[in-house]
C-alpha positions, 0 to 999 in steps of 0.5 A, a space after each residue: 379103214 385104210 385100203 389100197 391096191 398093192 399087187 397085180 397078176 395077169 394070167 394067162 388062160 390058154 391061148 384066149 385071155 389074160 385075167 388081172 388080180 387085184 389084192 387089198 392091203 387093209 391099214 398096212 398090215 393084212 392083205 386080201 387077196 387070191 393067188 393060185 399056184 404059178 402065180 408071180 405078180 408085182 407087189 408095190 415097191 414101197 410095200 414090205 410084206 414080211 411087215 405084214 400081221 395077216 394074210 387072208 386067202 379068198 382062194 382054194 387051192 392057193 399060195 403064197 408067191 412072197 416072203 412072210 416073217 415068221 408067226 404071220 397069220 394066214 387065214 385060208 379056206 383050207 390049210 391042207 391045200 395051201 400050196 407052200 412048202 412044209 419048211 414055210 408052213 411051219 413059220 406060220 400060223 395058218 387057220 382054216 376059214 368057215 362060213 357062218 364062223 366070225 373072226 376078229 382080225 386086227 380089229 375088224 370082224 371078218 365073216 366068210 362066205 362060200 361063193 363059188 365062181 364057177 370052175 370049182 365047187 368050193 374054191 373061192 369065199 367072198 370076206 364081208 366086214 358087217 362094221 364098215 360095210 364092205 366086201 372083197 370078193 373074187 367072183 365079180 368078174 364083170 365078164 360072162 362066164 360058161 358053166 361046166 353043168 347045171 350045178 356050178 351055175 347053181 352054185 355060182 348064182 348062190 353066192 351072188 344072191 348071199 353077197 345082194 343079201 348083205 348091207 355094204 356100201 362097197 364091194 372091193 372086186 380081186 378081179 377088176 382093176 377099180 373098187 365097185 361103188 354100186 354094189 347092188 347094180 353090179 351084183 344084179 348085172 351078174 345075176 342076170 348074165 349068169 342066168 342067161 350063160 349056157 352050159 359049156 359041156 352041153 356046148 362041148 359035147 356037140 362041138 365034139 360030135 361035129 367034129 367027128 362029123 367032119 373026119 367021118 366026111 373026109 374019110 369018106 371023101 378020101 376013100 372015094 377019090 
């Protein structure tokens, strides 16, 4: 198996940070990867994607920011959220991906597995190839992440633990520049800053009330002057 990295994209999240995705091009003809919608990244000069045999989507809601030939394979967690146009779409063959389903893809069985990261309940899937061992996946960030509540930190934590289950040699991060040659001590790294990461709407809640706080304070303090 032949895997290279041939696209990256750097989005920009508000006014804070910039997130760099990686996709994977396996034998030269399926790429691996995550695109959200906005997405415009740069694809390797020498790489030709309407040579391309299959696309697999490890993200939901996603799109396809690049030229396909017609009758590729796109393999996506969910056909009815694809974000292309109706025209594109019918110039593809698009198959919904589901957990605890094999798919043989150009010779290689593929095996999704839900693993949220955290800022939507079911948007992301990690793909597991049992021969080679390998993983790619969107949700080995190696950065801490806040929670919205208590059930995406449970469900973030989930798909870690299903990912420490699995026997693999290497793990092939879409979020991190480099692949993960110690798969086991990233994934427990994870574990433990998700298990120590607040909930942000907690957090949010009381930034809010101190900020009414403030403006009830300063109305005071103009009413008395």
């Amino acid at each position: 198996m032949n895997i290279r990295s041939v696209y990256s994209d750097v989005i920009e999240e508000g006014l804070f940070q910039f997130v760099k995705y990686n996709a994977y091009l396996i034998d030269g003809d399926v790429l691996m990867g995550e695109w959200s919608p906005g997405s415009i990244g740069d694809m390797d000069e020498d790489f030709d994607t309407e040579s391309l045999d299959a696309v697999i989507l490890l993200y939901d809601p996603g799109t396809i920011p690049f030229s396909l030939k017609s009758g590729t394979r796109v393999y996506t967690p969910s056909s009815s959220d694809l974000g292309i146009s109706e025209g594109y779409r019918s110039r593809l063959e698009i198959i919904d991906l589901r957990e605890g389903e094999t798919y043989s893809i150009n010779g290689y069985r593929m095996q999704p597995i839900r693993t949220p990261l955290g800022q939507k309940y079911g948007g992301y899937i990690s793909m597991y190839l049992p021969d080679e061992k390998v993983v790619f996946t969107p949700i080995l960030t190696g950065i801490e992440h806040m929670f919205r509540n208590q059930r995406e930190k449970d469900d973030y934590l989930e798909g870690l633990r299903k990912l420490s289950e699995l026997d693999m040699g290497k793990i092939y991060p879409t979020t991190q520049p480099h692949p993960v040659e110690d798969p086991y001590s990233e994934i427990q790294e994870a574990i433990e800053r998700a298990e120590d990461a607040e909930i942000e709407g907690f957090h949010a809640h009381r930034y809010i009330e101190s900020i009414g706080r403030k403006i009830r304070e300063l109305l005071l303090f103009w009413r008395s002057s």
